[in-house]
Residue frames relative to the residue before (quaternion, step in Angstrom):
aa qw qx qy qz dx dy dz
X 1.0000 0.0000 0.0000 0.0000 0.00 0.00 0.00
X 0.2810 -0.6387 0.7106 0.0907 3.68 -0.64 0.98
X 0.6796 -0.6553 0.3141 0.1001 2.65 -2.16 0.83
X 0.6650 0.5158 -0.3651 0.3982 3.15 1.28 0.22
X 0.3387 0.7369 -0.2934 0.5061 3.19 2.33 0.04
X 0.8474 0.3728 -0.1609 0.3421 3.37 0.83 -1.29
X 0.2723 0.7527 -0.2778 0.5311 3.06 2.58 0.12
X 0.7549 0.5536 -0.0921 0.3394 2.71 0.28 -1.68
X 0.6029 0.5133 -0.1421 0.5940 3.51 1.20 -2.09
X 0.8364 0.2677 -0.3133 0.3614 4.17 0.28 -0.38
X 0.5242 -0.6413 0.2240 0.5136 3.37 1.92 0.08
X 0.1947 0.8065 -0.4906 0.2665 3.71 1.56 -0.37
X 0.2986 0.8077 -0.5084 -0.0032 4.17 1.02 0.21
X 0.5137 0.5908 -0.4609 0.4180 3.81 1.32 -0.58
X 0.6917 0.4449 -0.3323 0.4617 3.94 0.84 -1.43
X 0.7022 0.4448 -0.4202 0.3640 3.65 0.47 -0.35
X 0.7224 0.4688 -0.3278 0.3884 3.60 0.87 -0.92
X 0.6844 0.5242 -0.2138 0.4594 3.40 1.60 -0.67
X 0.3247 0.8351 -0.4440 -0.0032 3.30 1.58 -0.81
X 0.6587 0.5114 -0.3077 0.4581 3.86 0.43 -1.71
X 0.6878 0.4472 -0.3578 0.4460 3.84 0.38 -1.32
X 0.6137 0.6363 -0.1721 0.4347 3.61 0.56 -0.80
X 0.5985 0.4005 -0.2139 0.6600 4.06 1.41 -1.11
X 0.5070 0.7702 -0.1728 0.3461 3.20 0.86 -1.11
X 0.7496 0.1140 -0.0026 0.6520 3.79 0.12 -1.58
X 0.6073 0.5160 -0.4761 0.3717 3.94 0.85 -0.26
X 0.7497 0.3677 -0.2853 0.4706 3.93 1.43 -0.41
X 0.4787 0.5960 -0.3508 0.5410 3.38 1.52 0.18
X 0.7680 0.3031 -0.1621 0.5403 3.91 0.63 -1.18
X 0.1683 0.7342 -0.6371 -0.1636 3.72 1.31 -1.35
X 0.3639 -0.6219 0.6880 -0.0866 3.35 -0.79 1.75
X 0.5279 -0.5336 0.5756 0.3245 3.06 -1.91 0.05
X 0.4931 -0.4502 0.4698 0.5775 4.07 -0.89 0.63
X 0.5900 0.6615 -0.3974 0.2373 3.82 -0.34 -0.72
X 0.6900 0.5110 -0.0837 0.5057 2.76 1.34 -2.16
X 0.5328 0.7274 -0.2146 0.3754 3.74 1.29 -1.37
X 0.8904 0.2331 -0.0401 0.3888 3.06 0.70 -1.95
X 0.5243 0.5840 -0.3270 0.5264 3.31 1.69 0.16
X 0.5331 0.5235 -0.4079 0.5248 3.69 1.17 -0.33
X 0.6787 0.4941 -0.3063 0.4488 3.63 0.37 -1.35
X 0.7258 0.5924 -0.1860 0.2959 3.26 0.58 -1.37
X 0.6425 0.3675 -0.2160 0.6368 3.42 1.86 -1.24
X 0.6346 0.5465 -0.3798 0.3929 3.63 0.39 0.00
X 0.5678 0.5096 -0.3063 0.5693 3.30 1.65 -0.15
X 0.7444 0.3378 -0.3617 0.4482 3.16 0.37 -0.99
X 0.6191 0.4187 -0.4472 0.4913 4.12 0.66 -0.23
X 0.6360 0.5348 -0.3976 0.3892 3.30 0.38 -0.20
X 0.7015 0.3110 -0.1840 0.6142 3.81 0.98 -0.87
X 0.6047 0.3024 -0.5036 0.5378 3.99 1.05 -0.02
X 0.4487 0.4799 -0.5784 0.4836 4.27 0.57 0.48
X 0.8431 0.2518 -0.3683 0.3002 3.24 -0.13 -1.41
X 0.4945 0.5570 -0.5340 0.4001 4.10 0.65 -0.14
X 0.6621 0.5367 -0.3864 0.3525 3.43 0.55 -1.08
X 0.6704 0.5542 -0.2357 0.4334 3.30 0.81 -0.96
X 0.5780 0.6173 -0.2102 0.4906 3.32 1.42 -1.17
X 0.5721 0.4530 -0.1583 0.6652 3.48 0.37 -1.56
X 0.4686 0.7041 -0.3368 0.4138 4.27 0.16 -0.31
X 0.7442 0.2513 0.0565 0.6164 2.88 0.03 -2.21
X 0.7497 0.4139 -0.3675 0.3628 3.54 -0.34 -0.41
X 0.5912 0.5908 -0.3846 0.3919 3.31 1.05 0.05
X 0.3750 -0.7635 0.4069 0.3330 3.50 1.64 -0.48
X 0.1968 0.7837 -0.5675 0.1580 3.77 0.78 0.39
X 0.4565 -0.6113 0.5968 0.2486 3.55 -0.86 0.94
X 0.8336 -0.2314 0.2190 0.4512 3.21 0.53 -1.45
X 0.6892 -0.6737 0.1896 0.1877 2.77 -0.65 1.95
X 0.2435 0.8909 -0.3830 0.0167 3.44 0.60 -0.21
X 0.2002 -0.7427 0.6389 0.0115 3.66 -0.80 0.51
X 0.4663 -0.7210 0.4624 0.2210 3.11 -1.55 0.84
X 0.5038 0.7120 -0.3053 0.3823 3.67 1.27 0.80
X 0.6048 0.4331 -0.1587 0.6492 2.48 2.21 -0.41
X 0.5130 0.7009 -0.3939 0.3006 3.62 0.80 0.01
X 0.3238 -0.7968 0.4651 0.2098 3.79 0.00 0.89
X 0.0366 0.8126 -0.5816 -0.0090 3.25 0.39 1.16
X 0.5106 0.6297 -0.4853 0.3275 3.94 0.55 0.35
X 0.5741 0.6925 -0.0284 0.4361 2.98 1.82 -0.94
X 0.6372 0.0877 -0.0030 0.7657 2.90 2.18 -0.47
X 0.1082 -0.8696 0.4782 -0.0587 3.26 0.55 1.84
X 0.5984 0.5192 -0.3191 0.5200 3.87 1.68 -0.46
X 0.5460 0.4325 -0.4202 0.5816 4.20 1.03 0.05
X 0.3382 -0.7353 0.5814 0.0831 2.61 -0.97 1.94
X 0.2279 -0.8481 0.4589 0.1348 3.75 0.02 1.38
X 0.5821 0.4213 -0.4977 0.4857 3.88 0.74 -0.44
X 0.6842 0.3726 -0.5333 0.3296 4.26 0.26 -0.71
X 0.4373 0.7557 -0.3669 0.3210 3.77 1.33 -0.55
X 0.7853 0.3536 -0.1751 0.4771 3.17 0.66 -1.80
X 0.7199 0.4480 -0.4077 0.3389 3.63 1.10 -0.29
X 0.4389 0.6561 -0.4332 0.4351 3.52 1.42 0.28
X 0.7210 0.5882 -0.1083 0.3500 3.10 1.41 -1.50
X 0.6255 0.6045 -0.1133 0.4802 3.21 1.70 -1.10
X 0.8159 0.3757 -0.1480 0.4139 2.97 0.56 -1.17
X 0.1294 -0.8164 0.4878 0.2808 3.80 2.04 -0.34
X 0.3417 0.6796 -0.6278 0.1649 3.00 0.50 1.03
X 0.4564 0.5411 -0.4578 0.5379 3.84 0.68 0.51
X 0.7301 0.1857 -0.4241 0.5025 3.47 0.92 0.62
X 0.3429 0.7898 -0.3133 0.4007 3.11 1.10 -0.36
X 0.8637 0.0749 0.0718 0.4932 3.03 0.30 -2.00
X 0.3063 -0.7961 0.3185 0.4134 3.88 2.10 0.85
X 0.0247 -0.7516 0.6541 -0.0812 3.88 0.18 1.46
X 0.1676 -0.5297 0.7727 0.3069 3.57 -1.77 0.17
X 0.5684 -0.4836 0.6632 -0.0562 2.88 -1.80 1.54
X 0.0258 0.7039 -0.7058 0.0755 3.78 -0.57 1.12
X 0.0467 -0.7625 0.6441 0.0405 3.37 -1.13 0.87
X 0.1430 0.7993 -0.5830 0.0268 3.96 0.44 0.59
X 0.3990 0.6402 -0.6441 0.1271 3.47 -1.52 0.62
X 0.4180 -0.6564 0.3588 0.5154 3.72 -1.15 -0.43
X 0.8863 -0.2088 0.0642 0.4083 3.28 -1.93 0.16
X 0.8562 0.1377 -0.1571 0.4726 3.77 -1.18 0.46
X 0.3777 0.7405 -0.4869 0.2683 3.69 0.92 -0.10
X 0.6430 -0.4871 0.4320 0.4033 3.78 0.80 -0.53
X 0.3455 0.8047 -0.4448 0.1878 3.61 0.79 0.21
X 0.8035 0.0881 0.0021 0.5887 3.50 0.65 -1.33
X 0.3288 0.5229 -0.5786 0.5326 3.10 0.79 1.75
X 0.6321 0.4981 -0.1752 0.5671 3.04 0.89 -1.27
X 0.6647 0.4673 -0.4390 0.3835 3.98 0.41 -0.47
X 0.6011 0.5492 -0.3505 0.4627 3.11 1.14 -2.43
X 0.5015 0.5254 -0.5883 0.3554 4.20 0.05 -0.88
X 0.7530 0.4853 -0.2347 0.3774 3.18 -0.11 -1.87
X 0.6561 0.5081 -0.2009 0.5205 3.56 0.68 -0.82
X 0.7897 0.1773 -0.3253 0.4889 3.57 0.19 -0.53
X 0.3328 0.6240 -0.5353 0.4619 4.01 1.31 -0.09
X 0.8888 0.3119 -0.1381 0.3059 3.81 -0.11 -1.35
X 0.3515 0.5848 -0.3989 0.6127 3.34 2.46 0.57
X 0.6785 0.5104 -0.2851 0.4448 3.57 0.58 -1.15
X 0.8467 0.3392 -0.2110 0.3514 3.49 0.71 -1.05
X 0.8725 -0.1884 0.1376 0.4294 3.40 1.29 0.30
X 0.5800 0.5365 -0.2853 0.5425 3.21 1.52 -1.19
X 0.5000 -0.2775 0.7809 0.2513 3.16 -2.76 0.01
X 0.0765 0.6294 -0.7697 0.0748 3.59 -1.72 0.72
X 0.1993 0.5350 -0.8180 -0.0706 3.21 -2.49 -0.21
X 0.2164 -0.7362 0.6211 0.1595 2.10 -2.14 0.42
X 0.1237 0.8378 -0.5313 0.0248 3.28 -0.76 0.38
X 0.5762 -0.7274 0.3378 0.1573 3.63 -1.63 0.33
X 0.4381 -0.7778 0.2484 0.3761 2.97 -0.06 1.43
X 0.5440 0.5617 -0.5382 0.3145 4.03 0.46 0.63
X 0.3950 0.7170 -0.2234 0.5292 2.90 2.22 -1.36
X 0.7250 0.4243 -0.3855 0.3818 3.81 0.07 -1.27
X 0.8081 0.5198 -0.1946 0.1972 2.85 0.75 -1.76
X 0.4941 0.7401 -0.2449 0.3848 3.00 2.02 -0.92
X 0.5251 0.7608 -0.0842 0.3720 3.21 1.29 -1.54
X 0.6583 0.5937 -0.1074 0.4502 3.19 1.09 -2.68
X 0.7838 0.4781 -0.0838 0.3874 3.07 0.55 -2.28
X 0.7256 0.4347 -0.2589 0.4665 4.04 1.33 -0.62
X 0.5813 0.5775 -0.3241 0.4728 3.06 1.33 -0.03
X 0.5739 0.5186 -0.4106 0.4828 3.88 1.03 -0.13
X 0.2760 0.8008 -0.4511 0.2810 3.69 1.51 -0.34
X 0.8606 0.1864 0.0638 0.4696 2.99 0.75 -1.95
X 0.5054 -0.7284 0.3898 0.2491 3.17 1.45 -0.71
X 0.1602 0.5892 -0.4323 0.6635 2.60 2.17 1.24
X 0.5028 0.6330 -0.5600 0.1812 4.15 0.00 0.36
X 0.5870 0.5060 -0.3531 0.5242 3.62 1.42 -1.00
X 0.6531 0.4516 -0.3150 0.5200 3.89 0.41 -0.69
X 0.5916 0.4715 -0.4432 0.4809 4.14 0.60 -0.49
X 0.8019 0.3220 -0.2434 0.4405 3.39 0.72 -1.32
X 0.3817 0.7278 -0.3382 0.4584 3.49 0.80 0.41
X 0.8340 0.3281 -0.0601 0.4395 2.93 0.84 -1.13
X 0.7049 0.4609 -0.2741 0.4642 2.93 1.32 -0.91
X 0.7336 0.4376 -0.3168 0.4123 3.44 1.99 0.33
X 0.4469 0.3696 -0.6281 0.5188 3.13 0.85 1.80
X 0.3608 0.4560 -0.7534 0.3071 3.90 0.09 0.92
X 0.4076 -0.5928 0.5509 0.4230 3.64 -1.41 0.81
X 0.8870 0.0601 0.1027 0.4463 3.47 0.31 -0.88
X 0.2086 -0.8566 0.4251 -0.2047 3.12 -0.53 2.62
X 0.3023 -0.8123 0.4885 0.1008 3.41 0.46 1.30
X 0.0823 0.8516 -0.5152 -0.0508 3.75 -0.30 0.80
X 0.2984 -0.7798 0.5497 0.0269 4.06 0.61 1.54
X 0.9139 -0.1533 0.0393 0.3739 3.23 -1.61 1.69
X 0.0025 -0.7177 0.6895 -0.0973 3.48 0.32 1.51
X 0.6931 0.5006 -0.3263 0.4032 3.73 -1.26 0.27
X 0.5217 0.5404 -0.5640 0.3432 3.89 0.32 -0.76
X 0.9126 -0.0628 0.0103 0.4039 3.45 -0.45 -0.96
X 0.6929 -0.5337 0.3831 0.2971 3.76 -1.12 1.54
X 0.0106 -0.7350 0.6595 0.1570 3.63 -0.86 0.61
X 0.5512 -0.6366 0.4105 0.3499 3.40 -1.35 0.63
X 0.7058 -0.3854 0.2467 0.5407 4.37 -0.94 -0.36
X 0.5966 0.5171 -0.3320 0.5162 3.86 0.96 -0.94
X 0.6507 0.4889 -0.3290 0.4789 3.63 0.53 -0.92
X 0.7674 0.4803 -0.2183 0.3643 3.78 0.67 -1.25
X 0.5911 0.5570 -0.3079 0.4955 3.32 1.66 -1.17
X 0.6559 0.4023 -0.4000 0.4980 4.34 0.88 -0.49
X 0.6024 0.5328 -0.4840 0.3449 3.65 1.09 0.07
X 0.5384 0.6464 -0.2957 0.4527 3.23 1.06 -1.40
X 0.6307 0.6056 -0.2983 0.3828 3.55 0.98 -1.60
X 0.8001 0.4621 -0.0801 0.3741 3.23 0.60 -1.28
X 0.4811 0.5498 -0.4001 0.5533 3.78 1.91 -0.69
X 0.7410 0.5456 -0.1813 0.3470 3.47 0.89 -1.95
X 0.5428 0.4911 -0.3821 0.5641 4.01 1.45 -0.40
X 0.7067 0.3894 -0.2815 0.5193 4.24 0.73 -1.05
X 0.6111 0.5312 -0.5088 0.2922 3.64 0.52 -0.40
X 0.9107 -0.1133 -0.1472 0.3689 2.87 -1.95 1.81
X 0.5976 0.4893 -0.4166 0.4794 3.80 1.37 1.28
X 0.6766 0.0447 0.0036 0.7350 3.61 1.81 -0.53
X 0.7037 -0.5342 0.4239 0.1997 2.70 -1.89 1.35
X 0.2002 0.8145 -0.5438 -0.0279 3.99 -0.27 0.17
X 0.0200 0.7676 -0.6310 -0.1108 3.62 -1.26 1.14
X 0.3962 -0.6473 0.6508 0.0227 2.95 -1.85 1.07
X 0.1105 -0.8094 0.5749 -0.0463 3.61 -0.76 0.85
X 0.0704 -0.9081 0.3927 -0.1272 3.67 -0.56 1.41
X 0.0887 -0.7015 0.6544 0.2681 3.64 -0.85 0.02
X 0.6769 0.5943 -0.2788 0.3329 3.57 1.22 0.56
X 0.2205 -0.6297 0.6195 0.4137 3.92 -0.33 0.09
X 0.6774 -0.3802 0.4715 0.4174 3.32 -2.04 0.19
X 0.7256 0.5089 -0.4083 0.2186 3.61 0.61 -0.41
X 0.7204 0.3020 -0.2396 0.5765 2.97 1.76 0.17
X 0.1888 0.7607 -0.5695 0.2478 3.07 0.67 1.34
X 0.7180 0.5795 -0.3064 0.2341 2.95 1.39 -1.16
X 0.5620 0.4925 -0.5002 0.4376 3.73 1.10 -0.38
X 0.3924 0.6979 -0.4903 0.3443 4.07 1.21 -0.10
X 0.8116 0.4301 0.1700 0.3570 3.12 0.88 -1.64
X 0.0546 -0.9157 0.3895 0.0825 3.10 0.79 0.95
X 0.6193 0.4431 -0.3703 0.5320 3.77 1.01 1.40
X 0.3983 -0.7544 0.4444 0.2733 3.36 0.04 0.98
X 0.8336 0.3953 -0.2163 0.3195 3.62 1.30 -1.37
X 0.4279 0.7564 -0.1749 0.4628 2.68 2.03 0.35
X 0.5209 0.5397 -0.0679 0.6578 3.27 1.44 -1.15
X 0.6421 0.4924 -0.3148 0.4961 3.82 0.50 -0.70
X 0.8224 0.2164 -0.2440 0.4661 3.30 0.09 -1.72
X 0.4931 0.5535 -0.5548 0.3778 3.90 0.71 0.37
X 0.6821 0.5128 -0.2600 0.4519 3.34 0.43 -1.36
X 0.6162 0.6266 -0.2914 0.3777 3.79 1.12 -0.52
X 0.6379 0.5371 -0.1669 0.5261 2.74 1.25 -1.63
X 0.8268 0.2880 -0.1864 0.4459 3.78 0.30 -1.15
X 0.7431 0.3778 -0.3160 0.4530 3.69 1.00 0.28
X 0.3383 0.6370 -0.5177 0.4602 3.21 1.58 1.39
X 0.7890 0.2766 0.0039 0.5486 3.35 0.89 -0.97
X 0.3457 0.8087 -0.3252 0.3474 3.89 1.15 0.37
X 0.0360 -0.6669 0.7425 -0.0509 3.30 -1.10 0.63
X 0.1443 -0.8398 0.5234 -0.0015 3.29 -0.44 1.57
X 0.3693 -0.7127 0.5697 0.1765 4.44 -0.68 1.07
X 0.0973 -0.8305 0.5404 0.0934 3.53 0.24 0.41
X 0.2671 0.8687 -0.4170 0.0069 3.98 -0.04 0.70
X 0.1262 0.8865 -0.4270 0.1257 3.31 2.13 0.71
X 0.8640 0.2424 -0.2584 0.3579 3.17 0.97 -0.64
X 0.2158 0.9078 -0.3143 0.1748 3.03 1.37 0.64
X 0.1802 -0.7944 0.5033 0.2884 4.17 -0.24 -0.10
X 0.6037 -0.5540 0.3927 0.4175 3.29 -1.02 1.18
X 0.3552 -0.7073 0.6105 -0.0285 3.64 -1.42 0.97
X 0.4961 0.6763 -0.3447 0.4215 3.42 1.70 0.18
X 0.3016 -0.6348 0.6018 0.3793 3.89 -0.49 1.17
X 0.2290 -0.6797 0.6917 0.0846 3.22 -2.01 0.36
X 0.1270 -0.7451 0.6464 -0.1044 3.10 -0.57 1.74
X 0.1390 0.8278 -0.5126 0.1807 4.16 0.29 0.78
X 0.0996 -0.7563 0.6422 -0.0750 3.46 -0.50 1.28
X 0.2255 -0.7743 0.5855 0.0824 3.43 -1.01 1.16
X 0.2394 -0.8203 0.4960 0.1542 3.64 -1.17 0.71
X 0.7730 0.0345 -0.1640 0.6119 2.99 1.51 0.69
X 0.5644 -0.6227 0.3241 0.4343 3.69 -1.12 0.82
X 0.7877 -0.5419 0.2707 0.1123 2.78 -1.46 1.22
X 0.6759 0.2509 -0.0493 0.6912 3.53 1.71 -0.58
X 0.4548 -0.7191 0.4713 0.2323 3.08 -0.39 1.23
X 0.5939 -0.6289 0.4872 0.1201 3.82 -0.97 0.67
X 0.2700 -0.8552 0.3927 0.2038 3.18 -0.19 1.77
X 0.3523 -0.7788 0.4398 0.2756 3.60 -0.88 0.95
């Protein structure tokens, strides 16, 4: 085994790919050995704490990448943006394993505003996904097939932080609601969980087709909760709309 084999074989991938640059500035600067082996050494470890980050990234499924630098918060002059950023800053919604509520209508800025929060607590260390709450449920409900549901929800309660996108579109029945509840009640106050909405909790309940169901959820996630209010928000979607004919029909 040559030496760039045995690089290679201990994972050393920054010192192998860099090796020449590296001989290079060590006979040009000749450092102390100290100085030598601490350069090599930090360049590895940033190099393998990039590629996880990136890793841990992708595996989270983000539709779209989003970041809270890019959020048009002029655009939503009623979101109080400084209490935002200090939720956001301070990760203390992971920290302290909050459920994130994002409620407003369509295009207003919700799951822009989540994925932020989500890819903030990817960047800083955490495990994440995302996914849609028909997706979850879909998931919840195929998994009882085999009796693989206690082990799905198990798992899906050690992500630190579980993006849950457009809760509410379509009613779920009591069996469907009871593996949700299952799953709020396994993450509660142990992992970070967001929930995105065009609904208030007070209409969850037509969501939910169990009233006592719906209760002990809403219980569970409005102990620990930090709620985005954007009801009155205006949709933040450009509009790009091509007509294929005039707009008033043509008097005959």
């Amino acid at each position: 085994m040559d030496m760039f084999e045995k690089i290679e074989y201990i994972g050393f991938s920054y010192l192998k790919e860099n090796w020449n640059t590296i001989i290079k500035n060590a006979e040009k600067k000749s450092p102390s050995y100290q100085t030598f082996l601490s350069t090599i050494l930090t360049a590895e470890y940033e190099q393998k704490h990039e590629r996880r980050r990136l890793s841990r990234l992708q595996r989270a499924k983000i539709p779209e990448m989003l970041t809270m630098d890019t959020f048009p918060f002029t655009r939503q002059p009623k979101l109080r943006k400084r209490k935002v950023l200090q939720v956001y800053d301070s990760l203390q919604y992971i920290n302290e394993s909050k459920v994130l509520v994002f409620t407003g209508p369509a295009g207003c800025g919700k799951s822009g505003l989540a994925t932020s929060f989500l890819v903030h607590a990817i960047n800083n260390g955490g495990n994440g996904l995302f996914m849609g709450f028909n997706e979850l449920i879909a998931k919840l409900y195929q998994s009882c097939a085999d009796n693989s549901q206690t082990r799905l929800i198990k798992r899906l309660a050690t992500i630190d932080c579980l993006s849950i996108d457009d809760f509410g579109y379509v009613p779920i029945d009591e069996q469907k609601a009871g593996l949700f509840f299952d799953l709020i009640k396994t993450r509660h106050r142990k992992k970070c969980t967001i929930i995105t909405s065009q609904l208030g909790f007070d209409e969850w309940y037509s969501v939910i087709k169990n009233e006592h169901i719906t209760a002990a959820i809403i219980d569970r996630i409005t102990e620990n909760c930090v709620v985005f209010n954007l009801t009155d928000g205006v949709s933040i979607r450009e509009k790009n709309i091509m007509y294929t004919a005039d707009e008033k029909p043509a008097q005959k």
